[in-house]
C-alpha positions as CSV (number, residue, x, y, z in Angstrom):
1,X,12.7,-8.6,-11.0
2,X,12.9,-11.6,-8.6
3,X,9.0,-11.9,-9.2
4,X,9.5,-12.2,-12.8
5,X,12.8,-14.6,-12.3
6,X,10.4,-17.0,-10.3
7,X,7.3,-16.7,-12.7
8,X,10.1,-17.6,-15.7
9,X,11.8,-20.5,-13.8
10,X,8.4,-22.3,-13.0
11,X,7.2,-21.7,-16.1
12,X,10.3,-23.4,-18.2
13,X,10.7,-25.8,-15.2
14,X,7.3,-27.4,-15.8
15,X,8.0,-27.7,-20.0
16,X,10.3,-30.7,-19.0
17,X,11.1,-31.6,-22.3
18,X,12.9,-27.7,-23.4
19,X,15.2,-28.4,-20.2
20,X,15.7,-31.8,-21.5
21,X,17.3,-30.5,-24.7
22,X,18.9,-27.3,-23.3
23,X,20.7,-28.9,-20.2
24,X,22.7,-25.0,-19.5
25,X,19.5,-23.2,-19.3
26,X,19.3,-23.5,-15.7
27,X,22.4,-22.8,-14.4
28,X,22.3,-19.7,-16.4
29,X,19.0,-18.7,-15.1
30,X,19.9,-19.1,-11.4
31,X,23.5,-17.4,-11.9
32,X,21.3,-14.4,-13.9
33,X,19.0,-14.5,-10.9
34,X,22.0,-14.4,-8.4
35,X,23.1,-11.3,-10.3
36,X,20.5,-9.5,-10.2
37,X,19.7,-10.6,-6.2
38,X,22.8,-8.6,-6.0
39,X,21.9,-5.5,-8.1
40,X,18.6,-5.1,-5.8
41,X,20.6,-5.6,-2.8
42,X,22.5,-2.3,-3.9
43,X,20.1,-0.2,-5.3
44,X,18.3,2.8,-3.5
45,X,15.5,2.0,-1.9
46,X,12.3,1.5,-3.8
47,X,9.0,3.7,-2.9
48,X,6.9,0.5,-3.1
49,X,5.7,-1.5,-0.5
50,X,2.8,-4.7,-0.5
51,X,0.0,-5.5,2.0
52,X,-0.3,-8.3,3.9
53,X,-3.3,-9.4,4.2
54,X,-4.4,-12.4,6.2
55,X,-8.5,-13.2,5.5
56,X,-7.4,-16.7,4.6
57,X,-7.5,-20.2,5.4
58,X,-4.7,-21.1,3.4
59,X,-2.1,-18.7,3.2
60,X,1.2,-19.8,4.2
61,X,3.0,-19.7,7.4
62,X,3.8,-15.8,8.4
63,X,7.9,-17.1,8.3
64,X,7.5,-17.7,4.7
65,X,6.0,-14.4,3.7
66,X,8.5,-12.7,4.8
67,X,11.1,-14.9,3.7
68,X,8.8,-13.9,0.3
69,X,9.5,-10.4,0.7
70,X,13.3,-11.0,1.1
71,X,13.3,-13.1,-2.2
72,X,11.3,-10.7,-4.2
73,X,13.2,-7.7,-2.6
74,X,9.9,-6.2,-1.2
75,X,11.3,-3.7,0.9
76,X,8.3,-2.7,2.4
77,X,5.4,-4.4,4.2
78,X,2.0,-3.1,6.0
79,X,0.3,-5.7,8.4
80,X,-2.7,-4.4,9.7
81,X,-2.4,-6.0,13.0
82,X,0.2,-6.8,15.3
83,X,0.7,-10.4,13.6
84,X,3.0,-11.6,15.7
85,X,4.3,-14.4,13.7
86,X,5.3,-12.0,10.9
87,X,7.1,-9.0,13.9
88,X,8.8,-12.5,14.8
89,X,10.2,-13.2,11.5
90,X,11.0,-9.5,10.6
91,X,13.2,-8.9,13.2
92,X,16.5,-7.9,12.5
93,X,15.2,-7.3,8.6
94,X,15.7,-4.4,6.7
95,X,11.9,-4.5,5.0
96,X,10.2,-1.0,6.6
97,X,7.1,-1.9,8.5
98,X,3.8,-0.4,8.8
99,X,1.8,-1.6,11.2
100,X,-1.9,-1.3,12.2
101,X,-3.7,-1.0,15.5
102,X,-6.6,-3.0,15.2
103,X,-10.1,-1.0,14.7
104,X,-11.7,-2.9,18.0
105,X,-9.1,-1.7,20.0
106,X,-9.3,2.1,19.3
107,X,-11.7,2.7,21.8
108,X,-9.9,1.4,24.9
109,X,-6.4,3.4,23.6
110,X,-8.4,6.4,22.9
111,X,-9.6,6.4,26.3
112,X,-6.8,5.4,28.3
113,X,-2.9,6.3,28.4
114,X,-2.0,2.7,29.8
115,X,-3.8,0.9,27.4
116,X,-1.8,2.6,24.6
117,X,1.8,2.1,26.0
118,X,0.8,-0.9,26.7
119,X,0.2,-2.1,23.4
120,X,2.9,0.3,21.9
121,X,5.1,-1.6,24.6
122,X,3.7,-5.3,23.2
123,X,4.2,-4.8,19.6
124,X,6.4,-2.1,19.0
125,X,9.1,-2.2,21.9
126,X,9.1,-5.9,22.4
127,X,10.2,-6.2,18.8
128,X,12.8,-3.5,19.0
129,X,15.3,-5.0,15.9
130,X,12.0,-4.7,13.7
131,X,12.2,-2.1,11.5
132,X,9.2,0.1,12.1
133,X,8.1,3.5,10.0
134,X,4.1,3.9,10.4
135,X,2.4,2.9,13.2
136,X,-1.4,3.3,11.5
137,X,-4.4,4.2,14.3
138,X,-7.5,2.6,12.4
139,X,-8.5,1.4,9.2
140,X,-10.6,3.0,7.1
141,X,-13.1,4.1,9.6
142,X,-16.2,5.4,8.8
143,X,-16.0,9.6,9.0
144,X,-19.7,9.3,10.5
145,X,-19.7,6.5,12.3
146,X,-19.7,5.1,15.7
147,X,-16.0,4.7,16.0
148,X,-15.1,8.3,14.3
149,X,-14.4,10.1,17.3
150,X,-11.7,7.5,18.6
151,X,-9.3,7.8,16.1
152,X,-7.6,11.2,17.4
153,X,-7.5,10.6,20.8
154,X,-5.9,7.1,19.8
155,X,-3.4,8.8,17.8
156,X,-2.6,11.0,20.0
157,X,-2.0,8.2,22.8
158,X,0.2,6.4,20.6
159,X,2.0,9.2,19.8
160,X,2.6,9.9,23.3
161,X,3.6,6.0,23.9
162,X,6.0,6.1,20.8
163,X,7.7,9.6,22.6
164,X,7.9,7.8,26.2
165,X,9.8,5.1,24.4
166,X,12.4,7.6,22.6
167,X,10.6,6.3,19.1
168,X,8.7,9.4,18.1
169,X,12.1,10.5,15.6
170,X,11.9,6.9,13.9
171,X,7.9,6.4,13.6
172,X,5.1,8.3,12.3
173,X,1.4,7.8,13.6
174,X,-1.2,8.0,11.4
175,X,-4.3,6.9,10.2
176,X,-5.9,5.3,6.7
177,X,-8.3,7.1,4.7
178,X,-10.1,6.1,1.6
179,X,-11.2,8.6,-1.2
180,X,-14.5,8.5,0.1
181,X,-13.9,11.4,2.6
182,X,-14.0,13.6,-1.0
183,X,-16.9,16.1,-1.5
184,X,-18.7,14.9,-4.8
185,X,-17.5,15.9,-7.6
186,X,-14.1,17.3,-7.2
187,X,-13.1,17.4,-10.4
188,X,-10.4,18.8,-11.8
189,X,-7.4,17.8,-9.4
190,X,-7.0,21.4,-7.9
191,X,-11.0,21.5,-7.3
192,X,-10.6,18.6,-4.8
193,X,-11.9,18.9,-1.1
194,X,-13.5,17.1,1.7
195,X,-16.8,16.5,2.3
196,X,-18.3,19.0,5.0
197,X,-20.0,16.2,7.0
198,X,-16.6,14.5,7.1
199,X,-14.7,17.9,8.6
200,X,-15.1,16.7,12.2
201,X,-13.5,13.7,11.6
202,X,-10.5,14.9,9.5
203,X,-9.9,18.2,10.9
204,X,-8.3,16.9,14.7
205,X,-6.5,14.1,12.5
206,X,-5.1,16.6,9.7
207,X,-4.3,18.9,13.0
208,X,-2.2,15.9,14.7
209,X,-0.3,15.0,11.4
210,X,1.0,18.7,10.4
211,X,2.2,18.9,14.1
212,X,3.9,16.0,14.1
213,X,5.1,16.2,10.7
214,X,3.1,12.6,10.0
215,X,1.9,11.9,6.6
216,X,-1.9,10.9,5.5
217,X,-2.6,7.3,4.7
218,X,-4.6,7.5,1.6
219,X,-6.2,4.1,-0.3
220,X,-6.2,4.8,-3.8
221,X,-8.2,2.8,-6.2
222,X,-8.2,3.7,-10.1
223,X,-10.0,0.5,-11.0
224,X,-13.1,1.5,-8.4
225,X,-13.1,5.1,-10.3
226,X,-12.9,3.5,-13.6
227,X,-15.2,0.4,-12.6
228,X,-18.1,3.0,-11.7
229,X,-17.7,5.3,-14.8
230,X,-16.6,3.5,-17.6
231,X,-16.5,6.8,-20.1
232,X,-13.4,7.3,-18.8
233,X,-10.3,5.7,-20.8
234,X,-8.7,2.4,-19.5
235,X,-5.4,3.7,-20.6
236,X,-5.6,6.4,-18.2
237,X,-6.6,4.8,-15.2
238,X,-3.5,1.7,-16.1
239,X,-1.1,4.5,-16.5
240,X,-0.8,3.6,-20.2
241,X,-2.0,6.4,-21.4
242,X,0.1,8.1,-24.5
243,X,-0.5,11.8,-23.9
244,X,-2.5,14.1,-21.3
245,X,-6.0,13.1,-20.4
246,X,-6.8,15.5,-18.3
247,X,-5.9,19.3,-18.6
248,X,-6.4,21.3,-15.2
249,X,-5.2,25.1,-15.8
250,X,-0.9,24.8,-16.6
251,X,-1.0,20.8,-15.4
252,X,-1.9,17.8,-17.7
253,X,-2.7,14.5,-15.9
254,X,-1.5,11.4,-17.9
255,X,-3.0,8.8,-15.3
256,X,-6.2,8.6,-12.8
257,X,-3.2,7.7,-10.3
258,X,-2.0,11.2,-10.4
259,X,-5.2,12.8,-10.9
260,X,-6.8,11.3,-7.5
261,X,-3.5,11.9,-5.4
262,X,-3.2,15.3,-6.2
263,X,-7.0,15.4,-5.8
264,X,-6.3,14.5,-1.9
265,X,-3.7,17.3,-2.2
266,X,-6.3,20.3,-3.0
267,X,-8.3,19.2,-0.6
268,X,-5.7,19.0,1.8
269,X,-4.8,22.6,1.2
270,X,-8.9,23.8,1.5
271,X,-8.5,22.1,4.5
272,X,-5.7,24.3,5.9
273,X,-3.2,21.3,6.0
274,X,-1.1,21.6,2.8
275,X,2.1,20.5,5.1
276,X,0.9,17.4,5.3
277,X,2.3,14.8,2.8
278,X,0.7,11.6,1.8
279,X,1.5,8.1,1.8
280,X,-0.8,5.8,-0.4
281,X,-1.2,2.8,1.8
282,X,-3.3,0.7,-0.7
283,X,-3.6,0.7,-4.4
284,X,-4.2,-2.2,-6.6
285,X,-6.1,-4.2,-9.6
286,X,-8.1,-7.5,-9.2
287,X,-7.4,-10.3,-11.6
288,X,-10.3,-12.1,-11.3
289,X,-14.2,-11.7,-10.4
290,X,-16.8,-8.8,-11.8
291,X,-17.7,-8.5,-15.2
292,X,-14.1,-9.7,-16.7
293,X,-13.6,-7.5,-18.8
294,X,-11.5,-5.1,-16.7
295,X,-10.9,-7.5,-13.7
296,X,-8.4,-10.0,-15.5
297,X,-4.7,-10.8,-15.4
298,X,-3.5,-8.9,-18.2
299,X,-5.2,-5.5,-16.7
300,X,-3.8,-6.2,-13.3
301,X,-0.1,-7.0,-14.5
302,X,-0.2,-4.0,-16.3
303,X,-1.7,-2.0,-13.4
304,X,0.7,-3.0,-11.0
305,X,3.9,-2.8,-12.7
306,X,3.5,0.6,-14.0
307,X,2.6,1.9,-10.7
308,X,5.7,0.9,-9.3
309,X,7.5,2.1,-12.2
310,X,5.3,5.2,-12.0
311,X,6.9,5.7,-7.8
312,X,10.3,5.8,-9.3
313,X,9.5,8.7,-11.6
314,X,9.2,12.7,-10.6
315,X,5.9,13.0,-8.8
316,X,2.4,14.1,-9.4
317,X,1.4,17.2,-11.9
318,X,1.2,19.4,-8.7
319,X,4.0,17.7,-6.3
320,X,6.7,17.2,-9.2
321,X,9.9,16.1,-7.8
322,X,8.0,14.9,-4.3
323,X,8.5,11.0,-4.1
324,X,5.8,9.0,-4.3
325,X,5.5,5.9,-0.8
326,X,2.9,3.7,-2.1
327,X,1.7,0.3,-1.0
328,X,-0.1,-2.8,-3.2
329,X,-2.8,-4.8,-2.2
330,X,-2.3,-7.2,-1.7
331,X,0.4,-10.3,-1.1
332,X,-2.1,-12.9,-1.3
333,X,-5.7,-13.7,-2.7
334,X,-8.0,-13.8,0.6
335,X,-10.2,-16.3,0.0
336,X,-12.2,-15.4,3.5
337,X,-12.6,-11.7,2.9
338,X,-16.8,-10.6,2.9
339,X,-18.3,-8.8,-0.2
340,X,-17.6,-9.7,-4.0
341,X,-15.7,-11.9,-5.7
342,X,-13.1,-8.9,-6.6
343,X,-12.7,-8.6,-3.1
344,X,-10.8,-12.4,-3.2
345,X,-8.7,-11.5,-6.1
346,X,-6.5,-8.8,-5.5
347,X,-3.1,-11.2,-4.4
348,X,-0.1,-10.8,-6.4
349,X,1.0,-14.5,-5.1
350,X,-1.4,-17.4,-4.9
351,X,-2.0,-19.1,-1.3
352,X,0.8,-21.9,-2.7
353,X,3.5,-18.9,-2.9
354,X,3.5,-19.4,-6.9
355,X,2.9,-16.0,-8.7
356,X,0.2,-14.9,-11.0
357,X,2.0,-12.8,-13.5
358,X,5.4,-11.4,-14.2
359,X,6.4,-8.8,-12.3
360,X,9.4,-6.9,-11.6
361,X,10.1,-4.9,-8.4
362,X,13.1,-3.5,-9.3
């Protein structure tokens, strides 16, 4: 709501001339935004978090983004590193944290018990007012790949560093996974599993998180399903969808949202892990870049605030009545990140703070 307050009040601030002729538009505006400050301040908290993302060369000071996520009443944040500016400025904050142990550094805590206390003990304990919930063990690393067989071992250390520490019944350890790791095609929802090549990988992860009652960090991306087969309907995979898209046995699917997460959740159960819960720890639309057609404003307003309307509601098809923890991507455009222009485009704020669209968080 504060989002769409800010959006509303730059927006009339800049026609000069309405203010000029309504001189009691303002104060009502900031009294209606102190009101509802005050509603958000007593509601339940919200299922929706936003990345921080910091491949830029000018984004503002980390004090300021988090005074961001105060004003917006963004309970949630993930940093994917230990930025200390930002554990400096949430401490003694409410906002849940997820934090990320950097990829480069997985070999060394993989390998050695000192080297994970001792970052758990530099950016977990020395911050002990911050209010941590995920500590995530690698980004996104590739199932096949040269770093794969760290991310277990690392897990495990940090677990064992969060449990020295008398932390292991306040954060979780886990890891981020995209959709990649699903076998090709798993289509419909309750057909979904993981590709056999990826098993070694997975299986001492999924292992770790059903014994430690962790959940699985899962990036999901409609628009990339969508972008890459365009037969499908844009109303399913924006959540606007009227009626059932997708029929799978008794469930119907009225968004690709749904559809991939409980995708994940078949597979999970192939896999001998359907304990395990999941936490989407990036979802998102680009405003800008590709073909424009589906990468514009309009699509990613729309995208984004029914997806955290959608983590208010009942669940997925298969989970109903499970909450939904999901996290957008991102805070900020990145105007340093590699790849397309898309890549660039994914901020819900500008580098200058100011908002691209509407949007209400509450």
């Amino acid at each position: 709501m504060l989002l769409f307050l800010a959006f509303l009040l730059h927006s009339t601030m800049a026609k000069s001339n309405i203010l000029a002729e309504s001189p009691s538009m303002l104060p009502k505006m900031i009294l209606f935004g102190t009101l509802v400050m005050a509603s958000i301040a007593t509601t339940a908290g919200s299922k929706i978090g936003v990345c921080y993302g910091t491949k830029g060369d000018n984004l503002p000071p980390a004090q300021e983004v988090i005074s961001m996520f105060d004003q917006y009443g963004i309970q949630k944040i993930r940093l994917y590193d230990p930025n200390q500016g930002a554990l400096q400025a949430l401490r003694g904050s409410n906002i849940e944290v997820m934090l990320g142990v950097e990829n480069d550094r997985l070999q060394y805590i993989s390998s050695s018990q000192d080297e994970a206390n001792s970052w758990v003990q530099s950016n977990v304990v020395s911050y002990g007012s911050v209010n941590f919930k995920y500590i995530v063990v690698g980004n996104e690393i590739d199932p096949t790949g040269p770093q794969a067989s760290f991310v277990a071992p690392a897990m495990e250390n940090i677990q064992k560093a969060i449990t020295a520490e008398n932390l292991a019944g306040k954060i979780k350890v886990s890891t981020a996974i995209s959709t990649a790791v699903l076998e090709e095609p798993s289509y419909p929802p309750s057909k979904g599993s993981f590709r056999i090549d990826h098993l070694p990988f997975l299986n001492p992860i999924l292992a770790f998180l059903a014994r430690n009652q962790s959940p699985l960090l899962v990036h999901i991306y409609p628009y990339f399903t969508y972008n890459q087969n365009r037969q499908i309907n844009i109303e399913y995979a924006l959540f606007t969808s009227p009626a059932p898209v997708v029929h799978d046995g008794q469930l119907g699917y009225q968004n690709l949202f749904d559809a991939i997460l409980d995708t994940v959740y078949s597979a999970l159960e192939r896999a001998g892990s359907g304990s395990v819960s999941i936490v989407v720890s990036e979802s998102g639309w680009p405003s800008a870049g590709g073909d424009g057609e589906i990468t514009t404003m309009a699509n990613a307003r729309i995208y984004n605030s029914n997806l955290i309307n959608h983590v208010k509601g009942n669940g997925t098809p298969k989970k109903p009545g499970s909450p939904i923890e999901a996290y957008i991507f991102a805070m900020f455009n990145e105007n340093q990140k590699p790849g397309l222009e898309t890549e660039r485009q994914w901020g819900l704020f500008y580098p200058t703070k100011q908002p691209k669209y509407p949007i209400d968080f509450n």
